[in-house]
C-alpha positions in Angstrom: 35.6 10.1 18.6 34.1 6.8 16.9 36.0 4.9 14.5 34.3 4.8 11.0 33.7 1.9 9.1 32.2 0.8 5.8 30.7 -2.0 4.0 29.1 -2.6 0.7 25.3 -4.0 1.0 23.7 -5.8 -2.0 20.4 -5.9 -1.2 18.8 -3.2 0.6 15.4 -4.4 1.7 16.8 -7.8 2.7 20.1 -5.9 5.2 17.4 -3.3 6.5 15.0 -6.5 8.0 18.3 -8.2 9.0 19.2 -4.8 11.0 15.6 -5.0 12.5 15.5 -8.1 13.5 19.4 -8.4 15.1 18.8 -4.9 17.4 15.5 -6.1 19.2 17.1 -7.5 22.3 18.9 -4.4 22.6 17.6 -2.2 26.0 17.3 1.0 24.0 17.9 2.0 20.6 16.7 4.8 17.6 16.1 4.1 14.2 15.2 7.2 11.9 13.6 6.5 8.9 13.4 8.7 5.4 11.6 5.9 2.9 13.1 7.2 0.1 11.7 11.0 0.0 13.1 13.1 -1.3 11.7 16.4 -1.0 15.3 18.0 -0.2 18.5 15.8 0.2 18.0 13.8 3.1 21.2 13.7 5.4 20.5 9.8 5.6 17.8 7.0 4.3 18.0 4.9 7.5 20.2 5.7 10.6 20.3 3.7 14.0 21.6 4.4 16.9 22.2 1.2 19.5 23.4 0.2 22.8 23.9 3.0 25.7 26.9 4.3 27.0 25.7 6.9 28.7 22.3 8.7 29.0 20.7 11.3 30.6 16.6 10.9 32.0 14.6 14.1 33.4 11.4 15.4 34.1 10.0 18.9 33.6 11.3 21.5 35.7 14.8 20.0 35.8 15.4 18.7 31.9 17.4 21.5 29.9 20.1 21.6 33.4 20.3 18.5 33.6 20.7 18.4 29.6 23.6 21.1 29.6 25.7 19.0 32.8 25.1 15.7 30.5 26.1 17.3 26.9 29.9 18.1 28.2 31.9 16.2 25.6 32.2 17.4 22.1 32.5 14.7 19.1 29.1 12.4 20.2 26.2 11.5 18.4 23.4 12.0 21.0 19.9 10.4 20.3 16.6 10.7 22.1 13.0 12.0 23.0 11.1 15.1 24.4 8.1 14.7 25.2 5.1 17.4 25.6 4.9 18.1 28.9 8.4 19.9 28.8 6.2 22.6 28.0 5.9 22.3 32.4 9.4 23.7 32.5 8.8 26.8 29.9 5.7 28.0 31.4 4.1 27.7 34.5 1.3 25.1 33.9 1.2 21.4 35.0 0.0 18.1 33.4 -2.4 16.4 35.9 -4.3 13.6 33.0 -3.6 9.8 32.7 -0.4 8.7 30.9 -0.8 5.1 30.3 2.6 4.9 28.3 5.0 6.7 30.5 7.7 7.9 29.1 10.0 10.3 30.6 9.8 14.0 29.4 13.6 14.0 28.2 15.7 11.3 27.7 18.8 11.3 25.3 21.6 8.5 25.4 25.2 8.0 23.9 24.9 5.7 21.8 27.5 2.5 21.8 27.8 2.5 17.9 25.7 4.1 15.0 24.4 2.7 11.6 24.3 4.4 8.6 22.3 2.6 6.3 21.7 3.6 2.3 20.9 1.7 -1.3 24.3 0.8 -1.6 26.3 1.5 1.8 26.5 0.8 5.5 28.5 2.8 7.7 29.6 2.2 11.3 30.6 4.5 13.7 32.2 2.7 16.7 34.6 2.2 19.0 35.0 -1.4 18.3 35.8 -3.7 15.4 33.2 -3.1 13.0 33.5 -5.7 10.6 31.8 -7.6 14.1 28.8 -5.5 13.8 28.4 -6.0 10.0 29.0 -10.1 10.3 26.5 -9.9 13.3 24.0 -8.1 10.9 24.5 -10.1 7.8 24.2 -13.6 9.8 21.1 -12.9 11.6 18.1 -14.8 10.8 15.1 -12.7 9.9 11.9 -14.3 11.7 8.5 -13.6 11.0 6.6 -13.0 14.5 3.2 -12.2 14.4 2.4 -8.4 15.0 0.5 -9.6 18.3 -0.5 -12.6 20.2 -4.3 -11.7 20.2 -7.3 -9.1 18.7 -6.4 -6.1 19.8 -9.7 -4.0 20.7 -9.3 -0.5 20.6 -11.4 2.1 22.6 -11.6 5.9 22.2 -11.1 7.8 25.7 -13.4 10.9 24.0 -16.9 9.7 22.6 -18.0 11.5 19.5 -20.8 13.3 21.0 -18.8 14.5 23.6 -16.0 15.4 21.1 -18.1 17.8 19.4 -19.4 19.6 22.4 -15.5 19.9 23.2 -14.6 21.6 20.2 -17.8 23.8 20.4 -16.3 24.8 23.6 -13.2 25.2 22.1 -15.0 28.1 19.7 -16.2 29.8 22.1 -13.0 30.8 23.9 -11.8 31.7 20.3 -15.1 33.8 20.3 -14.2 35.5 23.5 -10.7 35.8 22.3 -8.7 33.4 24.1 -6.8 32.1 21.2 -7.0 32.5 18.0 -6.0 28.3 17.4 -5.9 25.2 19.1 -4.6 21.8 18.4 -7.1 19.6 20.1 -6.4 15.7 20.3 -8.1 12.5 21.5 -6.9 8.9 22.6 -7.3 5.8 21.1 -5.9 2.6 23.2 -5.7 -0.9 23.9 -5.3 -2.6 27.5 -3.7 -6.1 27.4 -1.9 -6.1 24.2 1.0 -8.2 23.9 3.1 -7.5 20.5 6.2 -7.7 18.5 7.1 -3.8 17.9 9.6 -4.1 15.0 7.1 -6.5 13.2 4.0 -3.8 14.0 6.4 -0.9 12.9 7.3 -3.0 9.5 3.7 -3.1 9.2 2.9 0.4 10.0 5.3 2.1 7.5 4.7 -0.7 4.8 1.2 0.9 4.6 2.2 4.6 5.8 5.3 5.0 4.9 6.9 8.8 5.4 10.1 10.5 6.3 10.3 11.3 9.6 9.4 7.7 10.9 11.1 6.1 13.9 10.9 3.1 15.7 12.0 4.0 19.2 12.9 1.6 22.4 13.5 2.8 26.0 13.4 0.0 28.2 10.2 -1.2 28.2 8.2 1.4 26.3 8.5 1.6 22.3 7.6 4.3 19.7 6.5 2.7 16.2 6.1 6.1 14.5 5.2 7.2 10.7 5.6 10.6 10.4 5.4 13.6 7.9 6.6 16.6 9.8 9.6 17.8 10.6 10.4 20.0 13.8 13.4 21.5 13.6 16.6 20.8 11.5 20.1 22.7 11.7 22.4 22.6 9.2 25.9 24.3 10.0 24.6 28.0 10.9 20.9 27.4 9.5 18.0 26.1 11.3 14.8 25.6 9.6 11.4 24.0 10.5 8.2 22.1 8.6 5.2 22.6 10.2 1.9 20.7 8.6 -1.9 22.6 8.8 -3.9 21.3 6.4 -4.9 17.6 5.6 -6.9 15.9 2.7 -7.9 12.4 2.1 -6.8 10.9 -0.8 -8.3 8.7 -3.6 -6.1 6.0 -4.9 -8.8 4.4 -7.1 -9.0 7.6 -9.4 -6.4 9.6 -10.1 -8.6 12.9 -11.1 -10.6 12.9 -8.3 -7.1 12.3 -6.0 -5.4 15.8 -8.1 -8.9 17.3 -7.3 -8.6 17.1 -3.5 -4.9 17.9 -3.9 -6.4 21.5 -5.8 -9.2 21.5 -3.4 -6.8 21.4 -0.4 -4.4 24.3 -1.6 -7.5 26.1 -2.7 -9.3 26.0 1.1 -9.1 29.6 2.5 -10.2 27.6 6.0 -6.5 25.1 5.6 -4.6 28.2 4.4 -5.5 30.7 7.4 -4.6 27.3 9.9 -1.6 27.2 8.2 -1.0 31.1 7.8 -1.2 31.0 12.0 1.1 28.2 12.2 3.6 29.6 10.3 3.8 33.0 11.9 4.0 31.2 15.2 7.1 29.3 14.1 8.3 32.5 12.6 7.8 34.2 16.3 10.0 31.1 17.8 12.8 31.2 15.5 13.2 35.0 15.8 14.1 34.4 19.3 17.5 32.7 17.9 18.1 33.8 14.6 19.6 36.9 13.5 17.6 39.8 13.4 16.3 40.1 9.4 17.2 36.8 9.1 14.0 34.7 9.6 11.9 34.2 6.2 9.5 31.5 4.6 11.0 29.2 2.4 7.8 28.2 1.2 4.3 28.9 1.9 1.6 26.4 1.5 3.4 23.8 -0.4 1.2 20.6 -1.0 3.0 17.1 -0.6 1.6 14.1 -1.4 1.8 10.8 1.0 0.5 7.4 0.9 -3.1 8.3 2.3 -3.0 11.9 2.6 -2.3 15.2 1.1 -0.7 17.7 3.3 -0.1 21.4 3.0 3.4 22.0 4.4 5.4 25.3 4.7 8.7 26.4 6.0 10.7 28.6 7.8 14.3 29.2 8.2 16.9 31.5 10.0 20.2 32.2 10.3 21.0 31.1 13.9 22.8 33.8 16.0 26.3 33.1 17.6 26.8 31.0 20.5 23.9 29.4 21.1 23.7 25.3 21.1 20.9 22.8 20.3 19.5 22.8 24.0 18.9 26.7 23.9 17.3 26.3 20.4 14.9 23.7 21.5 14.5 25.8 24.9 12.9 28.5 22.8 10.8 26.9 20.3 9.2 24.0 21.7 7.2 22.5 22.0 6.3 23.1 18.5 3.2 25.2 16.8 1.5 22.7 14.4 0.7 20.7 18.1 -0.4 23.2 20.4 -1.9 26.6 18.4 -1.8 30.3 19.2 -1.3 32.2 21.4 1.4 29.1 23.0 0.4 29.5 26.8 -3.1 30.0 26.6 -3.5 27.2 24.0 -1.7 24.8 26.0 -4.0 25.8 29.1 -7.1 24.8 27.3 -5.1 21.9 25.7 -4.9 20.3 29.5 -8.6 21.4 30.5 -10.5 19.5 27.6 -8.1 16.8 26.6 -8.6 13.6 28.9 -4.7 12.2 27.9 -1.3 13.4 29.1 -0.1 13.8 25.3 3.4 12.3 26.4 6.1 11.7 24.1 2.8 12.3 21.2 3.3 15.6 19.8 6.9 15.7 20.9 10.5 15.0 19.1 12.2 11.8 18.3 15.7 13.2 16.6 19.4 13.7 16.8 22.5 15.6 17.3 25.6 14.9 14.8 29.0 15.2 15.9 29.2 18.4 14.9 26.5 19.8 16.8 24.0 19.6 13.9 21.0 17.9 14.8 17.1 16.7 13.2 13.8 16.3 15.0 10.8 14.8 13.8 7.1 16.0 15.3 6.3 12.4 17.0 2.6 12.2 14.9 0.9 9.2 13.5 2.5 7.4 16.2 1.6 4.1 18.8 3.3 4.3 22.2 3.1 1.1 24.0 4.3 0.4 27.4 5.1 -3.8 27.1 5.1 -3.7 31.1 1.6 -2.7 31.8 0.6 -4.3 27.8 -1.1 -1.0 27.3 -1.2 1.0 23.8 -2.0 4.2 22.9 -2.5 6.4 20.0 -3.9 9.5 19.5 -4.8 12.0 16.8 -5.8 15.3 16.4 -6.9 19.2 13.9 -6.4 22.5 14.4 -9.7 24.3 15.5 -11.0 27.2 14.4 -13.8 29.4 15.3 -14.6 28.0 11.3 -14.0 24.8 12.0 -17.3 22.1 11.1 -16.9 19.9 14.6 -18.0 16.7 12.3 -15.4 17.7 9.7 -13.0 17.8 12.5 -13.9 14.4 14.0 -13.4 12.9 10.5 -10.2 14.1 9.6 -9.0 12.4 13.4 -10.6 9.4 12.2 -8.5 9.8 9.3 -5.5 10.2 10.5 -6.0 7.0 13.0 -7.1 4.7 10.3 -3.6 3.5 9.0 -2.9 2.4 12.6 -6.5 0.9 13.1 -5.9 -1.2 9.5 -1.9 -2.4 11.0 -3.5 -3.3 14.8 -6.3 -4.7 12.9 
């Protein structure tokens, strides 16, 4: 058990850059980010996890055994990643596309100390001095590197015509009754990129900034990520889960047009039915570790305003049946709805045959597990992986199609949802 230490901060903004800038040299770390929402009481504004005592890395097929022989001590915070192709080990499919990025499908580390950071308060949890940590922090220089050395040019792995064929394709197994939903995504990257990833992640969340965003290192390979959604949260015996269908662009130049499209988007019978699916979905996973009666929607189609966006958000909760732990929770529900569609299997078939990028650790989890077996995991969205070995970035976007959906209207809200990165790697 780590010792707990606390210190006073006078200035926010000014510690938080400080803490940024003194963990980069670090091999692997986790920050979790909330920006200030508060939608429901956050557990934490900033929290970071640094240093590795131990860790545990596996890939599909082998991840949740090796994840119950690794989680055999009580009383550690655990932080770490899956990524989308754990859906490998639930089903019987396979991921065969290019991953540029690599990332593992599963890794989680002990950490060697954890951060607590609020308006007023930092808290260390350690096994050494803190007030070492703290003077370390406070003494560190902040240093304005450029976000990258060069232009970064980005490229699209899907064109636009062949985008829309896709998704007409798409309709026609929804037609024939396939599935009833699918999350289909696209790439956007960059070879030869050589950047600073806590100066491009200040960047990213200075223009986008939103709750669930993390800035993520694994050895060579970083996630700067700015996202809305939650996956899953457990509090004590309740475990409840955010999933976002629906999307609408804001205007910031005129506030009645902006509460239009914010009307407009809880209005839309097309966002509401996405939604509607999504949401019975998630109520289908949690049933499979709540107690029976106990699964119900919190709330249904709830609108939340961001910095460029309104999303429609809904959730779900449960009252989590006796003796199960984190890795049997995650076992049954993921990878989550809002990223593949319904029905799971078949969607995540179709997902593989027309998307030309191994997803990765994109429309995966970044989270973690408290000390007392509590835990919090983001949907890894609005996200740039980048692999500083091979210099090679990646992003990637996507909408939930319907057999309603416009295939244009579809390729602009991806376009959307890629611009705040395209303006911070501008």
């Amino acid at each position: 058990m780590k010792q707990t230490f606390s210190f006073p901060i006078e200035d926010f903004t000014d510690f938080k850059q400080k803490m940024l800038n003194w963990v980069q040299p670090f091999n692997i770390f986790c920050l979790l980010d909330n920006h200030k929402y508060h939608f429901e009481e956050p557990a934490f504004e900033c929290l970071l996890a640094v240093g590795c005592k131990s860790n545990v890395e596996a890939g599909a097929g082998k991840t949740f055994a090796a994840l119950k022989d690794f989680v055999v001590d009580e009383g550690e915070w655990l932080f770490g990643h899956l990524a989308y192709d754990l859906k490998n080990e639930m089903e019987q499919l396979s991921s065969m596309n290019f991953d540029g990025v690599g990332f593992p499908d599963c890794h989680f580390f002990i950490p060697e100390m954890v951060l607590k950071l609020d308006e007023k308060e930092l808290k260390i949890f350690c096994d050494s001095e803190g007030i070492e940590i703290f003077e370390a922090i406070n003494n560190t220089v902040i240093e304005k590197e450029p976000g990258s050395t060069d232009s970064i040019s980005i490229d699209s792995r899907i064109s636009a015509n062949d985008y829309l064929s896709i998704v007409r394709k798409l309709q026609q197994h929804i037609l024939r009754g396939d599935c009833y939903e699918i999350n289909f995504c696209q790439e956007f990257f960059a070879n030869n990129v050589v950047l600073n990833p806590v100066t491009v992640y200040e960047k990213l969340v200075a223009l986008s900034p939103n709750p669930f965003s993390a800035l993520y290192k694994f050895k060579d390979r970083c996630c700067l990520c700015a996202s809305p959604e939650r996956y899953l949260k457990k509090v004590g015996n309740k475990i409840s889960s955010q999933p976002i269908k629906g999307t609408a662009k804001r205007n910031l130049e005129d506030e009645v047009e902006d509460d239009l499209r914010k009307k407009e988007l809880l209005d839309s019978n097309k966002e509401k039915s996405e939604n509607v699916m999504v949401v019975d979905l998630v109520r289908n996973d949690l049933s499979k570790v709540c107690k029976e009666g106990t699964v119900e929607v919190d709330e249904l189609f709830g609108v939340y305003t961001f910095p460029q966006v309104h999303q429609m958000i809904s959730t779900i909760s449960g009252e989590l049946r006796p003796g199960l732990d984190w890795i049997d929770i995650v076992k049954a529900t993921f990878p989550m709805g809002s990223m593949t569609g319904a029905p799971k299997k078949r969607v995540m078939e179709l997902i593989e045959r027309y998307e030309q990028t191994k997803r990765g650790l994109f429309s995966g989890a970044i989270g973690y597990v408290d000390p007392t077996g509590d835990f919090d995991f983001n949907v890894v969205i609005r996200s740039a992986l980048y692999n500083a070995t091979l210099k090679y970035l990646s992003f990637q976007t996507g909408s939930a199609i319907t057999f309603y959906s416009d295939a244009e209207k579809e390729y602009e809200e991806c376009l959307l949802k890629a611009e705040a990165m395209r303006q911070v790697l501008a």
